[in-house]
TINUVO-514487 format. One record per residue (C-alpha): residue number from 1; residue in three letters; x, y, z. Coordinates in nm, 3 decimals, always signed. Layout:
BEGIN
PT drenza kolmi       u       v       w
PT    NUM   Ala       X       Y       Z
...
END
This chain:
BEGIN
PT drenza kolmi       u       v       w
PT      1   Unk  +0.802  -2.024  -2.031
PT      2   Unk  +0.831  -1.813  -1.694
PT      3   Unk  +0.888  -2.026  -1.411
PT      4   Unk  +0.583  -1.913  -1.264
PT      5   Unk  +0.343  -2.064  -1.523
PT      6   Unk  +0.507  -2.383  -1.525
PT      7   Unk  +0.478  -2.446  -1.128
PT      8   Unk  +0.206  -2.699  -0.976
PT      9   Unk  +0.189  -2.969  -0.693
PT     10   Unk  +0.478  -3.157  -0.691
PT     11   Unk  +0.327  -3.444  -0.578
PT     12   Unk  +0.094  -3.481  -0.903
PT     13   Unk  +0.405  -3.446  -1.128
PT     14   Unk  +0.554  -3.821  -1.124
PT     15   Unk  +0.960  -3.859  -1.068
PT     16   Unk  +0.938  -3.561  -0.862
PT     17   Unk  +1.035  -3.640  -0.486
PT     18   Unk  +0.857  -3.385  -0.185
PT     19   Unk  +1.088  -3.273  +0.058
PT     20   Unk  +1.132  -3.566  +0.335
PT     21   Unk  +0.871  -3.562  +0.605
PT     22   Unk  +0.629  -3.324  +0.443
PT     23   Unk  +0.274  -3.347  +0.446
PT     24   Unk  +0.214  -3.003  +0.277
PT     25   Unk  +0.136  -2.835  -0.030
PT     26   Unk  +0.467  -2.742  -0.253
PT     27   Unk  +0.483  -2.561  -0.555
PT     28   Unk  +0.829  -2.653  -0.784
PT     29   Unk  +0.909  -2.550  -1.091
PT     30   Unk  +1.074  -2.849  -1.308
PT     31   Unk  +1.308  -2.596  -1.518
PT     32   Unk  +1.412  -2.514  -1.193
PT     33   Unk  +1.386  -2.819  -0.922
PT     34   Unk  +1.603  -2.646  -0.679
PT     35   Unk  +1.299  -2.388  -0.650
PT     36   Unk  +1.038  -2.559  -0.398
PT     37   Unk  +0.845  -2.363  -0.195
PT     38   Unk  +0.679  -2.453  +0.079
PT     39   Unk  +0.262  -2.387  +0.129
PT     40   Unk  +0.321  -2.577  +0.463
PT     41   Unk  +0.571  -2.491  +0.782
PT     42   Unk  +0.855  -2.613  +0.847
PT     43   Unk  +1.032  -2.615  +1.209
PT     44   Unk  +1.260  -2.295  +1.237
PT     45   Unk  +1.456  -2.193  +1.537
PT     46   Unk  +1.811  -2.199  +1.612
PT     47   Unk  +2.056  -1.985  +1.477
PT     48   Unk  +2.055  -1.848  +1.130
PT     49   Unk  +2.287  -1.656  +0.926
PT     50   Unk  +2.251  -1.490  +0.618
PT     51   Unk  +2.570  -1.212  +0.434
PT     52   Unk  +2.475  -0.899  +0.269
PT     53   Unk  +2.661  -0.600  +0.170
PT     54   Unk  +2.769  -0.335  +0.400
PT     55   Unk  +2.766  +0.067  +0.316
PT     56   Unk  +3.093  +0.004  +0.212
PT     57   Unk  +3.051  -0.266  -0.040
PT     58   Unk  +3.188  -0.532  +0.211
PT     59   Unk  +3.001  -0.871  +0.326
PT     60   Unk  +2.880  -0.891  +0.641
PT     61   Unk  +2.771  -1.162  +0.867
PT     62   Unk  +2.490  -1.137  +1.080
PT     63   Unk  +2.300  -1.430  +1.288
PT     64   Unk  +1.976  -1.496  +1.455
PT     65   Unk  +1.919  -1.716  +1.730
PT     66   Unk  +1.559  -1.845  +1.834
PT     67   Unk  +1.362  -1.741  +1.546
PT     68   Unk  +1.037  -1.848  +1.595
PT     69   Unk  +0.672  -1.750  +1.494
PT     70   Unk  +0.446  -1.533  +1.708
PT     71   Unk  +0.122  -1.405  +1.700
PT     72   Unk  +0.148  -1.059  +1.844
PT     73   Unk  -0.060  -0.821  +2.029
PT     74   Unk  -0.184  -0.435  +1.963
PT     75   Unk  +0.085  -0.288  +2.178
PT     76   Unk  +0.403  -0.500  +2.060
PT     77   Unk  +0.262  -0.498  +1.661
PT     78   Unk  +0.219  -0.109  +1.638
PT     79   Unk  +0.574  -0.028  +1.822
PT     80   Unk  +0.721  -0.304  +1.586
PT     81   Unk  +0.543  -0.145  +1.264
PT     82   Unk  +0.627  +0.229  +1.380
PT     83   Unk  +0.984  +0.110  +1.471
PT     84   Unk  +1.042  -0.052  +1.138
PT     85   Unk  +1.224  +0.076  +0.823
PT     86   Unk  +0.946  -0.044  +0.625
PT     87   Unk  +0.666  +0.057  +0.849
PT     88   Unk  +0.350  +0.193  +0.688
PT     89   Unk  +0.036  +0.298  +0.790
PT     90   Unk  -0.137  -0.010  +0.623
PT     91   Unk  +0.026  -0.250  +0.867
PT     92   Unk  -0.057  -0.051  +1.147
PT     93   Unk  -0.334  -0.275  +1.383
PT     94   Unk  -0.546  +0.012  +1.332
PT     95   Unk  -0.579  -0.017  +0.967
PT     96   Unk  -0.685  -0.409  +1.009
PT     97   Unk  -0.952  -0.322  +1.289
PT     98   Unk  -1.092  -0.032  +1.007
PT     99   Unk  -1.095  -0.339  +0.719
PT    100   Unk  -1.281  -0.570  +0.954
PT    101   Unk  -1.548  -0.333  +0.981
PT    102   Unk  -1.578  -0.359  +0.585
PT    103   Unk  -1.568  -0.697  +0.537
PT    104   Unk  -1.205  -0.814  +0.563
PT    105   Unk  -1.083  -1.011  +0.849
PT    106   Unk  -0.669  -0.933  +0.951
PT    107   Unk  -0.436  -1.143  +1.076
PT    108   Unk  -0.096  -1.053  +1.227
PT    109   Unk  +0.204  -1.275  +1.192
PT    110   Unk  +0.525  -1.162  +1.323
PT    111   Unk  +0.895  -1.346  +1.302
PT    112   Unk  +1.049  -1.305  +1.663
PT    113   Unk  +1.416  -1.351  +1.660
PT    114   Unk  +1.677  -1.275  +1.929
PT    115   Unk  +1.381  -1.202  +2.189
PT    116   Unk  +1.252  -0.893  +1.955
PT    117   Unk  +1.009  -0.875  +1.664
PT    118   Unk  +1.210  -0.865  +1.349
PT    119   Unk  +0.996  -0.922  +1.034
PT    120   Unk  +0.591  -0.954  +1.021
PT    121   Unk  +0.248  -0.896  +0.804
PT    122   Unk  -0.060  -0.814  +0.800
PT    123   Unk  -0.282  -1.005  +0.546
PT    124   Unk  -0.692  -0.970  +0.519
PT    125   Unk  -0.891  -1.203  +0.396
PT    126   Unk  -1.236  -1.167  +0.261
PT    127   Unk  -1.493  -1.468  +0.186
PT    128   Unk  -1.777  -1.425  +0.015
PT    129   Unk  -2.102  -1.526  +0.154
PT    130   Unk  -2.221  -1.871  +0.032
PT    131   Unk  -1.834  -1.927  -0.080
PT    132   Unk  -1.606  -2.180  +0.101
PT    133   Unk  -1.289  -1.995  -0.052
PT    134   Unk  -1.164  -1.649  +0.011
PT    135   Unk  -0.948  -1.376  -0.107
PT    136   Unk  -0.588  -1.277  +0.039
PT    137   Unk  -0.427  -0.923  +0.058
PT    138   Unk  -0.132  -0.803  +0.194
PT    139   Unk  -0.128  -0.389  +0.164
PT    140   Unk  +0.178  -0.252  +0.157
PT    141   Unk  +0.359  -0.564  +0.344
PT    142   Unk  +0.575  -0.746  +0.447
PT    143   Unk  +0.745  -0.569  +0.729
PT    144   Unk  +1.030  -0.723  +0.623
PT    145   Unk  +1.389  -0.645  +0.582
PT    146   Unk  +1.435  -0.841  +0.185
PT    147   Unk  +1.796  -0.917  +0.269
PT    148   Unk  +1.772  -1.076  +0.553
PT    149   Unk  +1.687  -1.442  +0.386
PT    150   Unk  +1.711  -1.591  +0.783
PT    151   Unk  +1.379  -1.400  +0.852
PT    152   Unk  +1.233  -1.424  +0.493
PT    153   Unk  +1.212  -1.793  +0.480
PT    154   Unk  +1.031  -1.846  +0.810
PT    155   Unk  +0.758  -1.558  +0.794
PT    156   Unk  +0.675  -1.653  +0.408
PT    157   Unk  +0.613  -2.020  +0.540
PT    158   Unk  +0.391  -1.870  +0.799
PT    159   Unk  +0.217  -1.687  +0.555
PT    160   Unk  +0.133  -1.933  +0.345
PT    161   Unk  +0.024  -2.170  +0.579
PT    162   Unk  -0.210  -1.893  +0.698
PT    163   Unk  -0.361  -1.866  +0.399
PT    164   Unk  -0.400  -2.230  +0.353
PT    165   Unk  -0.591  -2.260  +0.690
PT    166   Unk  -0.818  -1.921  +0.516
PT    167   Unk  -0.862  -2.152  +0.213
PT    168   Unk  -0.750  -1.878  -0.017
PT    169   Unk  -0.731  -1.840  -0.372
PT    170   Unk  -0.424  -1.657  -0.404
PT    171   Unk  -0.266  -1.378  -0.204
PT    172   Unk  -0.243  -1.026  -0.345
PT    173   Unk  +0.042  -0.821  -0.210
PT    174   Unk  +0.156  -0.454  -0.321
PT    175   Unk  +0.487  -0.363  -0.089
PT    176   Unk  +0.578  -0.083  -0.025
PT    177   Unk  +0.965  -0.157  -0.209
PT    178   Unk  +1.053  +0.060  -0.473
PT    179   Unk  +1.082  -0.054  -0.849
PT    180   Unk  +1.400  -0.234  -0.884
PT    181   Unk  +1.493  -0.513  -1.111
PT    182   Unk  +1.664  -0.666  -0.782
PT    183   Unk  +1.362  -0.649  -0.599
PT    184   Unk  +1.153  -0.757  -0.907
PT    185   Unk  +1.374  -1.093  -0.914
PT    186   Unk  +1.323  -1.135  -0.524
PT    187   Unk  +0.934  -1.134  -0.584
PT    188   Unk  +0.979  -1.366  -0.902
PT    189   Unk  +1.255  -1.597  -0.629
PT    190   Unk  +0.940  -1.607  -0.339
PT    191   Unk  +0.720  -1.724  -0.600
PT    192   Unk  +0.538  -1.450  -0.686
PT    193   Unk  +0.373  -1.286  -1.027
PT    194   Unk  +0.324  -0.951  -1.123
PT    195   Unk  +0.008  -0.834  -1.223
PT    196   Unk  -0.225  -0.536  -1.359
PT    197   Unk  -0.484  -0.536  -1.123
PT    198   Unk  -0.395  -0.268  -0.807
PT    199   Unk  -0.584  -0.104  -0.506
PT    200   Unk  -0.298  +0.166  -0.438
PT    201   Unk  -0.134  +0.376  -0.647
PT    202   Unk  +0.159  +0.249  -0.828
PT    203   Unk  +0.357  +0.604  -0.879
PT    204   Unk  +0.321  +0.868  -0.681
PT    205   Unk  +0.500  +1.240  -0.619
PT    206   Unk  +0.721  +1.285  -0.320
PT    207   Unk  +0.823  +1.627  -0.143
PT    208   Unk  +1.170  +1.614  +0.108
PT    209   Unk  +1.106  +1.762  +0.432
PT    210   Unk  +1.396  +1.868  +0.558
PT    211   Unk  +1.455  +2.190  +0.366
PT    212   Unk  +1.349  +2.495  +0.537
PT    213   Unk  +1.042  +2.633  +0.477
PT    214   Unk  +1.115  +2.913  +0.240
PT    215   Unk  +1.321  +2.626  +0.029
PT    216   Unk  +1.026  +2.441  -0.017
PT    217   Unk  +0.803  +2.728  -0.154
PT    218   Unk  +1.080  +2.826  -0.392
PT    219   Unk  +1.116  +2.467  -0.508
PT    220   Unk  +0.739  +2.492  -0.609
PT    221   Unk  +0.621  +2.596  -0.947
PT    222   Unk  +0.603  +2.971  -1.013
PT    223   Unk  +0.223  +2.920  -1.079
PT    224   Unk  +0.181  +2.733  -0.801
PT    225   Unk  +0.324  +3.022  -0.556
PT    226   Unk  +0.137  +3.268  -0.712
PT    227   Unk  -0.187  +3.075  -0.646
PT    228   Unk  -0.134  +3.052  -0.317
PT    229   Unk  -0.083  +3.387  -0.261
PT    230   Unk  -0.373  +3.514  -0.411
PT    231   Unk  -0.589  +3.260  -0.246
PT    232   Unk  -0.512  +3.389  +0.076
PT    233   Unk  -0.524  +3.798  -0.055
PT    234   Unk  -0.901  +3.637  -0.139
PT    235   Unk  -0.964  +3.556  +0.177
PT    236   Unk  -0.898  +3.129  +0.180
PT    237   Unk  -0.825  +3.040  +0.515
PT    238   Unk  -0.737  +2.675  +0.620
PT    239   Unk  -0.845  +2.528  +0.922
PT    240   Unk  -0.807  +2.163  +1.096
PT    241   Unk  -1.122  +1.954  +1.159
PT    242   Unk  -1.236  +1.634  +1.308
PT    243   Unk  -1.478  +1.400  +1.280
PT    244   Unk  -1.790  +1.665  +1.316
PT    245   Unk  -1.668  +1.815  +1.000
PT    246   Unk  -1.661  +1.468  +0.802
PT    247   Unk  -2.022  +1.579  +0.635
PT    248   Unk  -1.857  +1.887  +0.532
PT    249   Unk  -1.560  +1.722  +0.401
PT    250   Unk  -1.799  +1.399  +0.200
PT    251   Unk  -2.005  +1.669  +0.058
PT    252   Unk  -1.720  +1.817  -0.111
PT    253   Unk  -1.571  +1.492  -0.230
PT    254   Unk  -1.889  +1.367  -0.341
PT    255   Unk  -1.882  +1.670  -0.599
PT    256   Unk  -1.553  +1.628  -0.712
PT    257   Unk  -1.607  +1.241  -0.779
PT    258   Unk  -1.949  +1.375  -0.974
PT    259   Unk  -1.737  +1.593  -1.190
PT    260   Unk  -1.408  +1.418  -1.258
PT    261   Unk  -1.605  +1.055  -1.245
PT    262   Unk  -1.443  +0.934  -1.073
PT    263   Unk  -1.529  +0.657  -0.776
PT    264   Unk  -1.585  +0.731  -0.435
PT    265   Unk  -1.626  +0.577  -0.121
PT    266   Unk  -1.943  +0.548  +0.064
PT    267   Unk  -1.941  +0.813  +0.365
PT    268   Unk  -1.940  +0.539  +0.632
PT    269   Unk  -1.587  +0.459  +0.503
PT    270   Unk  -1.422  +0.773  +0.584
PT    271   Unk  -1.644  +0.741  +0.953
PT    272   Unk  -1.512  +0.399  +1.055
PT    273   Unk  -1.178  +0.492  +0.928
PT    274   Unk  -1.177  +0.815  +1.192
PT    275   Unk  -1.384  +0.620  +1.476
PT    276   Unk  -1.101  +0.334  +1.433
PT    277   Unk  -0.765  +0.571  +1.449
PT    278   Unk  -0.982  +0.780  +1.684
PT    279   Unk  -0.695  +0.758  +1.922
PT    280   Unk  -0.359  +0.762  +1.736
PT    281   Unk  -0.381  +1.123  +1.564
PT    282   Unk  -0.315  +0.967  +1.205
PT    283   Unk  -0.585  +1.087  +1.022
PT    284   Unk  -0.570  +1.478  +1.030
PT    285   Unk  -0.828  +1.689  +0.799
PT    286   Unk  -0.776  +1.974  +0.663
PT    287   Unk  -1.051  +2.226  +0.497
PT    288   Unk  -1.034  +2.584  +0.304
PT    289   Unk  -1.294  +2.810  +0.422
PT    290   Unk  -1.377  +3.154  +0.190
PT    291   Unk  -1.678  +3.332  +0.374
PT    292   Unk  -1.772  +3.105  +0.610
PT    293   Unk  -1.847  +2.804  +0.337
PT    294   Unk  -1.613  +2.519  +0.315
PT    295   Unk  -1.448  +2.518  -0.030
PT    296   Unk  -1.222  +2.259  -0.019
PT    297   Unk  -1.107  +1.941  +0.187
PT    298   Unk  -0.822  +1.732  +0.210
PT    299   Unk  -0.773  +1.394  +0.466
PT    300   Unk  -0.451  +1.291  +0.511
PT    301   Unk  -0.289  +0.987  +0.728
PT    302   Unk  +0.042  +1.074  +0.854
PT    303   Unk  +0.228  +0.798  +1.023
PT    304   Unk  +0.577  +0.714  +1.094
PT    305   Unk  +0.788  +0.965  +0.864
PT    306   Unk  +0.578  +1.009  +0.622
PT    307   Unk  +0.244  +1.220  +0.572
PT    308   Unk  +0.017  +1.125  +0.268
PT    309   Unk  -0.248  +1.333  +0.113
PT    310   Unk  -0.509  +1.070  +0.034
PT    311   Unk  -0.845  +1.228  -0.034
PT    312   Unk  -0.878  +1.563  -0.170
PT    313   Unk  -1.122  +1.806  -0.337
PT    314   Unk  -1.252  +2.114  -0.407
PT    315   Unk  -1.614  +2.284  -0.486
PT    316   Unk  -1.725  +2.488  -0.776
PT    317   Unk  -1.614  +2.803  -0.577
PT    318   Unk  -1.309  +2.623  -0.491
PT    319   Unk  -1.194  +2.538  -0.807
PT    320   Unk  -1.266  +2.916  -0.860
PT    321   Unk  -1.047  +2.980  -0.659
PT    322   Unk  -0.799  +2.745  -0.694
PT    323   Unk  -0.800  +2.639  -0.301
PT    324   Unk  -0.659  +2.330  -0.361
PT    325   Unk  -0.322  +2.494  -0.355
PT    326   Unk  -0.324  +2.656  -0.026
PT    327   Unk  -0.501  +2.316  +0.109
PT    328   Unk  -0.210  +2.102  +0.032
PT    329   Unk  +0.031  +2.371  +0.120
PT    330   Unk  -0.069  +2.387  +0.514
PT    331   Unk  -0.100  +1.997  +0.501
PT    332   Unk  +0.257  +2.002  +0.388
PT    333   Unk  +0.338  +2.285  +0.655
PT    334   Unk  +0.184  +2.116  +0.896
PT    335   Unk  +0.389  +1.795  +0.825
PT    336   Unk  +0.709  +1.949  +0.797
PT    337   Unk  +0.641  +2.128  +1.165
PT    338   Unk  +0.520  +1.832  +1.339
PT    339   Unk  +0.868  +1.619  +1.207
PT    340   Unk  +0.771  +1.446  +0.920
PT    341   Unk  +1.038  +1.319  +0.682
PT    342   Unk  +0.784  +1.322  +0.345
PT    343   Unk  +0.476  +1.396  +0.214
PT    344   Unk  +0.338  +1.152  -0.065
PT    345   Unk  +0.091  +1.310  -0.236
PT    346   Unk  -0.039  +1.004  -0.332
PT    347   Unk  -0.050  +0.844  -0.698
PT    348   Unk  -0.006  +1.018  -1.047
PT    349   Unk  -0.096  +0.825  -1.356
PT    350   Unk  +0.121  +0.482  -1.456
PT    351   Unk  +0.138  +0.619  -1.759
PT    352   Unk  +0.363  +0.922  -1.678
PT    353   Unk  +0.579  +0.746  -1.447
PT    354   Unk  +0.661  +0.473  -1.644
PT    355   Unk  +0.795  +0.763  -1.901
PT    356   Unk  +0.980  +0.882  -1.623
PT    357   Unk  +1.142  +0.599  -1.572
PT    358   Unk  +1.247  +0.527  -1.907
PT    359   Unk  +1.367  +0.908  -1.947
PT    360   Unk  +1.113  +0.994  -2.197
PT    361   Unk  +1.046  +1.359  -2.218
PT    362   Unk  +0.715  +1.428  -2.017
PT    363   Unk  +0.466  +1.626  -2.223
PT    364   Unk  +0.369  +1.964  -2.104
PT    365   Unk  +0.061  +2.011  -2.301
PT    366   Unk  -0.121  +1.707  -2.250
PT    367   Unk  -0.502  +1.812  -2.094
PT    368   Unk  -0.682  +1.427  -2.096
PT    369   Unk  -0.700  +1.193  -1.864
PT    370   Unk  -0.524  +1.258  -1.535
PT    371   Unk  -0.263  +1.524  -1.665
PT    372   Unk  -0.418  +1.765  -1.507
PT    373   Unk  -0.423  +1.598  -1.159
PT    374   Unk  +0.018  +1.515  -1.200
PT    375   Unk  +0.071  +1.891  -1.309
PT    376   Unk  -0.101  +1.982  -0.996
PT    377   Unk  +0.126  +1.752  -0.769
PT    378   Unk  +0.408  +1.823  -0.976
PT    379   Unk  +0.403  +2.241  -0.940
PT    380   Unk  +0.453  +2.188  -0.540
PT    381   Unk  +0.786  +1.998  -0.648
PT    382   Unk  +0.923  +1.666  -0.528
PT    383   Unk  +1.050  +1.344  -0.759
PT    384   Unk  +0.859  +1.104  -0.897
PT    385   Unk  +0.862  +0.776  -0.687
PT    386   Unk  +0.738  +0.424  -0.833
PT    387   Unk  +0.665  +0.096  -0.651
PT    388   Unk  +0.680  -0.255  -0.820
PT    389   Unk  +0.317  -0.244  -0.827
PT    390   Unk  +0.124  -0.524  -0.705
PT    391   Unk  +0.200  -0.911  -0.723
PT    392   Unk  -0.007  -1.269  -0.681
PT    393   Unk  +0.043  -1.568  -0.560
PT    394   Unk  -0.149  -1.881  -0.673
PT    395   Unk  -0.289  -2.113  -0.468
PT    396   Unk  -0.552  -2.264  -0.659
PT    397   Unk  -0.499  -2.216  -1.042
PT    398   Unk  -0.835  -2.281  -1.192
PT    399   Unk  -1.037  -2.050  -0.943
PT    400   Unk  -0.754  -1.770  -1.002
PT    401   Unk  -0.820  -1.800  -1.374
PT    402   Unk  -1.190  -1.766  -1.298
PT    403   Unk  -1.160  -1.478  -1.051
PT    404   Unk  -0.924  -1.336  -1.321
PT    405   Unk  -1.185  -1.358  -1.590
PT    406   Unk  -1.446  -1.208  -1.384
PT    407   Unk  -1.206  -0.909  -1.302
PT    408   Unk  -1.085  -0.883  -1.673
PT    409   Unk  -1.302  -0.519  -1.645
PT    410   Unk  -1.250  -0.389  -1.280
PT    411   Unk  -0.924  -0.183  -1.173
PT    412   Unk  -0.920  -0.259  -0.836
PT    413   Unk  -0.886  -0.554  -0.579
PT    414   Unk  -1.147  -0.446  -0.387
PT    415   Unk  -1.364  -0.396  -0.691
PT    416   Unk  -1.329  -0.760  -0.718
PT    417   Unk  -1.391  -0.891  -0.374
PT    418   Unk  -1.727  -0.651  -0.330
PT    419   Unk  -1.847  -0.782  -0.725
PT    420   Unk  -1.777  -1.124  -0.567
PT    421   Unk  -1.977  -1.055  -0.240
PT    422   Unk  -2.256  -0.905  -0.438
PT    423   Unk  -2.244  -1.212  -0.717
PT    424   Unk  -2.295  -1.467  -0.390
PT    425   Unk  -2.512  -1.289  -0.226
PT    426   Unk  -2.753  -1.265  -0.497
PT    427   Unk  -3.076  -1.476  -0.445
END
C-alpha cells in the first residue's frame, strides 16, 4: 500500500513517539517511520546546507544563513516572482488580488535567506458560506528551487501551518515542474498525492522564440502558412484592444463556447481580471477585424519569458475565414518582438500527450473530441510540453473523501469549490 494511504496522526497510532517538544499535527507513515512531516513549525534559522549536482555532474555545496519566514509585500513579492526561475504569472500578487474578487482569499509566504527572498507561495483559500472548513490551492507554485532541501523544509512547514490556521481540507497544488519521475518522487517525499481532478491544463504546445522570424513561419505547417496568407489577401487585419473592447471580445467567446460546448466564464471574470493587472501590461488582447466587424479574439497574459494564449475564438465568419490563424500569429509576433522567450499556447488534450510521451504514433485522422483544437496548435509548430499535473494533500481524511465523492463528476477545482458555495448557500 502507497505510503500515502497508510499515513495518519501519529499521535493516535500507539508505540509511535512525536518528535520532542511538538504540539502539532504530524502525518508518518509506519512502513516508513523516518517519513514525519510536520503540519506545525518548527524553529529554522541558522545556517543550512544542502549538495546538488553541478552542470558538470559534480556536487556542490551551497549554505544559507538566517533563513527565516516572512510575510512579504506587493513590491518585494512581484520582483521576487518575476526574478525567479520558476516565476509564473499565477504567483504574481496581481493574480491573488483578481481571485479575491471571486471568492478566494491569497496569502503570500516567502522563505528569506541570506537577507533576500529565496523560495515562496501563493495559496487561496475558499470557505464556503455556512462552512467552518475551507479549500486550499496553490496554482502553479511553489516558487521554489526543488533542490534546494535548506529552503524546502522551512517554506513547506509554513505552508502547512497556514493552512492549519485556514482550517483546510487539503491543499491542491499544480506546479509548474515538468513531468519527471524525479520530480514525481519529490511530490510523493513532501507528502503529496497525485490526482485527476485539474483547473489548468496538464499538456500544452510550446513555440521557441529565439529563431528569427522567417524561421518560425517556415517551422509552421504548410496549411497553416497558407491560411494566413489568404486571410490577410481577404482583408483580416489584427488589431490590439483594451478593456473597451472586452464586450467585443465576450461576445465572440460566448459563441464559440455555444458551439464547441464548451464552459465559459461569466464576463465579469475577464473585467476584474483586466481592472486588477490594469497596471502591469500582462493581459494584452488581440482581435481580427474583416470589414469593420470583429471576427475573432484572442487574450493572452504574457509575463516573465513567457506569453500564453489563454482565451481564444472565432465567429461564424471567422471560422469562414479561418482568422484564428492570423490571430495567434501576431500574438506570437508580438511576443517574439517585445522579448519573450515562449509562447504556450495553452493545453492540448491529456490524451495526446500522454501518447507523446510514451512515443506512440499520434493519429492524423482523428476528428472527435479536441483533435481538432491540438492540430490547430500543432500546425504553428513547437514541442509538446507536459506538467505532473496536479497533486493533494490531506489534512482531514474523511471530509476529503466526502469532497471527493461530491466531485466524482466535475473536472475542475473550481467546479468544486463554486458547487460547494452554491450547496451551503442553499436555503
Amino acid at each position: 500500500m502507497a505510503c500515502r494511504r497508510t499515513a495518519g496522526r501519529a499521535r493516535d497510532r500507539p508505540g509511535i513517539p512525536l518528535p520532542e517538544g511538538s504540539g502539532s499535527f504530524f502525518r508518518r507513515c509506519p512502513l516508513h517511520p523516518e517519513r514525519i512531516r510536520p503540519h506545525g513549525r518548527t524553529g529554522v534559522g541558522g545556517p543550512h546546507a544542502f549538495t546538488r549536482k553541478t552542470d558538470r555532474g559534480e556536487t556542490e555545496l551551497t549554505a544559507h544563513t538566517g533563513i527565516r519566514i516572512v510575510t512579504p509585500g506587493r513590491t518585494e513579492w512581484n520582483a521576487f516572482v518575476a526574478s525567479s526561475d520558476y516565476g509564473h504569472f499565477m504567483q504574481t500578487w496581481e493574480w491573488g488580488e483578481f481571485k479575491s474578487r471571486i471568492g478566494w482569499k491569497p496569502v503570500r509566504i516567502a522563505v528569506e535567506a541570506d537577507g533576500i527572498l529565496r523560495a515562496g507561495a501563493q495559496l487561496l483559500f475558499r470557505r464556503p458560506a455556512a462552512c467552518i472548513f475551507s479549500l486550499a490551492y496553490m496554482p502553479k507554485g511553489p516558487v521554489l528551487d526543488i533542490r534546494d532541501d535548506a529552503l524546502t523544509r522551512p517554506l513547506f512547514e509554513a505552508i502547512h501551518e497556514t493552512a492549519g490556521k485556514h482550517r483546510a481540507v487539503f491543499l491542491k497544488t499544480e506546479p509548474d515542474f515538468a513531468n519527471s519521475g524525479e520530480i514525481r518522487g519529490w511530490m510523493d517525499v513532501q507528502g503529496f498525492r497525485p490526482v485527476r481532478i485539474t483547473n489548468q491544463p496538464r499538456c500544452t504546445i510550446v513555440l521557441d522564440l529565439k529563431a528569427e522570424e522567417q524561421a518560425l513561419l517556415d517551422n509552421m505547417d504548410r496549411n497553416a502558412r497558407r491560411l494566413i496568407r489568404r486571410c490577410e489577401n481577404q482583408g483580416v487585419r489584427i488589431e490590439e484592444g483594451d478593456r473597451d473592447r472586452l464586450d467585443a471580445f465576450y461576445a465572440v467567446m460566448t459563441r464559440t463556447a455555444r458551439m464547441k460546448k464548451i464552459p465559459l466564464h461569466r464576463k465579469r471574470f475577464f473585467e476584474k481580471a483586466f481592472d486588477t493587472f490594469s497596471e502591469t501590461g500582462i493581459p494584452r488582447l488581440f482581435l481580427a477585424m474583416n470589414d469593420g466587424e470583429v471576427v475573432g479574439a484572442l487574450l493572452i497574459f504574457a509575463y516573465g519569458k513567457t506569453s500564453s494564449h489563454l482565451w481564444g475564438g472565432t465567429s461564424e465568419k471567422g471560422r469562414k475565414l479561418s482568422a484564428s490563424y492570423p490571430l495567434h500569429w501576431a500574438a506570437i509576433r508580438w511576443a517574439r518582438r517585445n522579448g519573450f522567450a515562449h509562447t504556450d499556447l495553452w493545453g492540448i488534450p491529456d490524451e495526446i500527450a500522454e501518447m507523446a510521451e510514451s512515443g506512440q504514433p499520434i493519429p492524423a485522422d482523428r476528428e472527435d473530441g479536441l483533435w481538432g483544437l491540438y492540430r490547430f496548435k500543432k500546425s504553428f509548430g513547437g514541442r509538446i510540453l507536459c506538467y505532473i499535473g496536479a497533486y493533494d494533500y490531506v489534512y482531514r481524511p474523511a471530509l476529503y473523501r466526502l469532497f471527493t465523492w461530491i466531485n466524482r463528476k466535475k473536472k475542475t477545482f473550481d467546479e468544486l469549490s463554486e458547487m460547494i458555495e452554491r450547496l451551503t448557500c442553499a436555503r
